[in-house]
N, C-alpha and C positions, 0 to 999 in steps of 0.2 A: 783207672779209667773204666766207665761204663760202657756200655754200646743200647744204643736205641737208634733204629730206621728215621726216625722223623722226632725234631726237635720243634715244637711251637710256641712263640714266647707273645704274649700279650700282656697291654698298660692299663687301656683304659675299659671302660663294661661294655661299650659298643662293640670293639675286638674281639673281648670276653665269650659276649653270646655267639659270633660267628664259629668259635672252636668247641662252645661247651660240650657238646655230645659227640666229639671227632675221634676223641680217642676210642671210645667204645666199638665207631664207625670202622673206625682201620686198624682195630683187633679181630675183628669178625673177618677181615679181609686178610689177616698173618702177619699184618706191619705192627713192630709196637712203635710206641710215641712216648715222650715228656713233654708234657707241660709246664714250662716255667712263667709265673706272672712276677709284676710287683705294679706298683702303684694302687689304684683303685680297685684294681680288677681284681686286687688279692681277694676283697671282702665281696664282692660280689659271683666272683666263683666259689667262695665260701657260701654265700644265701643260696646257689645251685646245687649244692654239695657237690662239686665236680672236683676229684682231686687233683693239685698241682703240688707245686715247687714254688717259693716264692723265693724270689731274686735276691740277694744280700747288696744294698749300696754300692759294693766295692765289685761289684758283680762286670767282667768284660766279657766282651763279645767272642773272644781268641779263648778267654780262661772257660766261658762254660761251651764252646765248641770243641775244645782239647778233653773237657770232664767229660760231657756225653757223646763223642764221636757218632755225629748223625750221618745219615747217607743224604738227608734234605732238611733243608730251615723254613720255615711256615712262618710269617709274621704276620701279626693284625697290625692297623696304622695305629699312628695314636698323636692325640695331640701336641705332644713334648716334639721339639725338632730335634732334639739331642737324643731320641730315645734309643733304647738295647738294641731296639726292632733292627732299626736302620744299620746299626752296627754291626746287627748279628747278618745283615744281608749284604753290608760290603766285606763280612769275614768269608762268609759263603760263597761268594765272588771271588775270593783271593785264593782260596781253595780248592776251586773248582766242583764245587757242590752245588746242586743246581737250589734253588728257592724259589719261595712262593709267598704270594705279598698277599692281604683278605681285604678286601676293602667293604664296610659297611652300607657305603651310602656313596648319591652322586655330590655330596658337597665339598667344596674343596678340593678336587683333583689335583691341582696343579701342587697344591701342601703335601700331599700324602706320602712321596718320595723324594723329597726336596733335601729336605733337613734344614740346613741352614744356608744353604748353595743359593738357590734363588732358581736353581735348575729342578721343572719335575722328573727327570728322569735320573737324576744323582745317585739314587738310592734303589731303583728301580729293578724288581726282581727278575727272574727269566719267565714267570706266570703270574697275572694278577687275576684275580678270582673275585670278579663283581653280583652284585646281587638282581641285575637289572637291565635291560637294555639302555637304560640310563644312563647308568652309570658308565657301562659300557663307549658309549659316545663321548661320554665326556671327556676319558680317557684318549681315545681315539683323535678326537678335537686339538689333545695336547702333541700329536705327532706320535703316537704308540701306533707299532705293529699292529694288526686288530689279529695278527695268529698267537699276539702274547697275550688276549685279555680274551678271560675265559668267562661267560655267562652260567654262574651258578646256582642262581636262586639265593636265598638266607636260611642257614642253618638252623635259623630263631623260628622261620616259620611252623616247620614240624614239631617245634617243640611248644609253640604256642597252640597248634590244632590241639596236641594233646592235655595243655592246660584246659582249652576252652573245657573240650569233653568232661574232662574231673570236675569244673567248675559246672556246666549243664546238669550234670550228677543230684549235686547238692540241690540248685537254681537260683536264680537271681535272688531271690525274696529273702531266704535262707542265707542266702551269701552277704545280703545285706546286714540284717539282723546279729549277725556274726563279726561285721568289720563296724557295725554305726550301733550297737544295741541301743543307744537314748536317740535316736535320729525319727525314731516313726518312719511308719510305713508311705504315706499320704504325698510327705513332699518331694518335687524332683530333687535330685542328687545328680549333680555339672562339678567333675573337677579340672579344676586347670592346671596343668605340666609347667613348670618351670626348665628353662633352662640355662647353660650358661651365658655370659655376655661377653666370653674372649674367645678363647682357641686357639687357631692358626692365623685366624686375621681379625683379631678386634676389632678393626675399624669398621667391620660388614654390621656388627652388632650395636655400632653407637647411631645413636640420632643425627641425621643427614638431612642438607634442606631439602632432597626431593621423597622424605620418607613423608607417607599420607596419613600418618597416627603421630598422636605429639601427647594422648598420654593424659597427666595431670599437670606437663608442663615441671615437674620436679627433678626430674629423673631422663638421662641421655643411653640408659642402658635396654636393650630390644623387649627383654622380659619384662622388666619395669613398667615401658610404656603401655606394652599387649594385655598385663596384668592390670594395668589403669582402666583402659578401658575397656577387658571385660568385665569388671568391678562395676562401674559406672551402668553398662548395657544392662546389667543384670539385677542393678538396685532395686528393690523394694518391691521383687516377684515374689518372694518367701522359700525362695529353692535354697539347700544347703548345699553350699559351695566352699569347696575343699581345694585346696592348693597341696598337692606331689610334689617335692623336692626333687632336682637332679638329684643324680649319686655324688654328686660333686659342693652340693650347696649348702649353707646351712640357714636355719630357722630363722638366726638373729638379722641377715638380707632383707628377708620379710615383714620385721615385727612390725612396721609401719602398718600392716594392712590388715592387723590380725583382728582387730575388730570386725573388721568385714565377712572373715571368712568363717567358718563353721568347726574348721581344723586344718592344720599344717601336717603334710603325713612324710612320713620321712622312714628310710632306714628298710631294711628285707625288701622283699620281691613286691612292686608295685600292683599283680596283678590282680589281688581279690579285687584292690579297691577301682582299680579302671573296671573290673567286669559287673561291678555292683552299680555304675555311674549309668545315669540315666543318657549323661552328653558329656564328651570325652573332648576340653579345647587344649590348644597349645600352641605352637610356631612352625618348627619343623624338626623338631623331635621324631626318634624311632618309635620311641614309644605312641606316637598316634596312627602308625600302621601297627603296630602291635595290636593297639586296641580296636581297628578293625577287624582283625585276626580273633580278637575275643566277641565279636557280633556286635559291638557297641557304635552309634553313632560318634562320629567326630566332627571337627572343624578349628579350622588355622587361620589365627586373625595376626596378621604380616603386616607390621609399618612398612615394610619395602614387599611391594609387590614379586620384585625377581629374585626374591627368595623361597618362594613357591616351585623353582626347578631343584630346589633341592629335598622335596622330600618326594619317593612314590608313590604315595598312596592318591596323592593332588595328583600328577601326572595321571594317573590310573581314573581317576575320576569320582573319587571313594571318598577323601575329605575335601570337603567344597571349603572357598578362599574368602575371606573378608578380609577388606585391609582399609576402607574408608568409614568411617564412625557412624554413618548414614546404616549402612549393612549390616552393623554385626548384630544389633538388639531382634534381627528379624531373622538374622542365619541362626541364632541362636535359638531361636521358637522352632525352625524347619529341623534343626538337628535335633532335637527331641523328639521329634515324630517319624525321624525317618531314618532306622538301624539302616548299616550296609544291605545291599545284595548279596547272597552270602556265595554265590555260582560268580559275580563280578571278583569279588573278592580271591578267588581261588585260582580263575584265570588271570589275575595282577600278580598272583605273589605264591608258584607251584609249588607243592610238598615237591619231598625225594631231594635237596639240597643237600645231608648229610650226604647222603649215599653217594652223589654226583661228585665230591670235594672229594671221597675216600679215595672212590676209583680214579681219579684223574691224579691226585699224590702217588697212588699204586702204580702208574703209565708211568710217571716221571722217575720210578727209580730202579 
């Protein structure tokens, strides 16, 4: 048997980046920690280099709480309702160790502790550690304590300040030149974010009769339709337009469109190519507060309008909303001319999150 202060196990990349620099965080402070992944997130804290443990299949909640005798369990959500996470927080329950839950984002609340119960508080840690006031409410809306939900910022933030920097280093021009070398300088560069079209509730992400985008009419999946018509909007302007794969997706979803596009980018850390983009579109992806976070304009074209509560940086007022096919050919011109506020930008989404999570896991043990 091992001994490690703090055990954190994450699935999927959204998780991933809430912990990637924690460990470091709460060695400075005298706590040590493991990190165990498995799922997605193995390869994408692999593209971080952030060292972990990856999970074996046969992997239980009891067998690696018994292997690394932690004094605390740290889980990120994930989309699996069967996941370690949850597992690992009703073993930590059973034992009387206290835990702590990460929640990425305000979507989905009521999923995030559920598992398979139908209950959000099933699974429900002693601390959950939001990124948001948002998020925050959301939780609170579900019947949570608001002394269990703790307002901590995202860990990804300060790690994105510090990408922007290195990539300011180089500069856009250079940065382009380097991710597009046959692309030329001249024309805009607009990529759009894919994301997935299931999760915790797939039926948020199918075509609904009150959703106000229908697409090409082929396709009842949310990215599909959003991808029709910013395809359509953006016809026959001469800009190179590039479609980013989720971590989850693959190229052959696409092939339909590939004529259209300029390239399918896929694989490693998306962030040269969002900071080299002239307009950065998508749904409600992390990744389009990321990319405000890199100084880039955005914008979120939503067949359902009330899917707009689920990302911050829309709340925040930073990626403006298109969701009627009237809107988007003209949001799209505005977003090319008009990067974030970079002082807005900073009061939405504060440095200091690592440090915040350390010390408040430190309080807890």
């Amino acid at each position: 048997m091992t001994r490690t202060d703090v055990l954190v196990f994450v699935e999927d990349p959204g998780a991933a980046n809430c912990v990637a620099g924690l460990g470091a965080a709460l060695a400075q402070v005298g706590i040590a920690s493991t990190l165990l992944a498995s799922g997605s997130a193995c390869a994408h804290l692999a593209s971080l280099a952030v060292p972990h443990v990856a999970c074996s299949p046969a992997s239980t909640a009891s067998g690696e709480i018994e292997a690394h005798n932690p004094r605390l369990v740290l889980c990120g959500t994930a989309e699996n309702r069967h996941s370690l996470g949850l597992a690992l927080i009703a073993e930590a329950r059973s034992r009387s160790l206290p835990s702590v839950g990460v929640v990425d984002g305000p979507s989905h609340a009521a999923d995030r502790f559920s598992g398979s119960t139908g209950r959000p508080d099933a699974y429900a840690p002693d601390r959950i550690l939001v990124p948001d006031t948002a998020t925050a409410a959301s939780f609170r809306a579900l019947g949570f304590a608001p002394s269990r939900i703790v307002v901590a910022g995202h860990p990804q933030f300060d790690r994105l300040r510090a990408e922007r920097a290195r990539l300011d280093a180089e500069g856009r021009t250079a940065v382009r030149r380097r991710v597009l070398p046959d692309a030329g300088d001249g024309r805009p560069l607009v990529v759009f974010l894919s994301e997935l079209s299931d999760g915790m509730a797939p039926a948020l992400y199918r075509r609904a009769p009150h959703w106000t985008l229908s697409g090409r009419g082929g396709s009842d999946l949310r990215t599909q339709v959003a991808l029709e018509e910013f395809l359509d909007a953006s016809a026959g302007r001469g800009w190179i337009r590039i479609l980013r794969l989720h971590p989850k997706s693959r190229a052959e979803e696409y092939a339909a469109y590939a004529r259209e596009l300029e390239a399918i980018s896929s694989g490693g850390l998306p962030y040269d190519i969002v900071y080299a983009a002239d307009l950065v579109v998508g749904m409600t992806t992390f990744l389009l507060v990321e990319a405000a976070l890199l100084g880039r304009p955005t914008l979120a074209i939503l067949p359902d309008a009330a899917h707009a509560a689920w990302l911050p940086s829309i709340a925040a007022g930073i990626t403006p909303v298109a969701h009627r096919r009237a809107e988007i050919a003209a949001a799209l011109d505005e977003g090319l001319e008009n990067p974030p506020d970079r002082m807005a930008v900073d009061r939405a989404f504060p440095a200091g999150a690592t440090r915040r999570v350390a010390e408040l896991v430190a309080s807890m043990l």
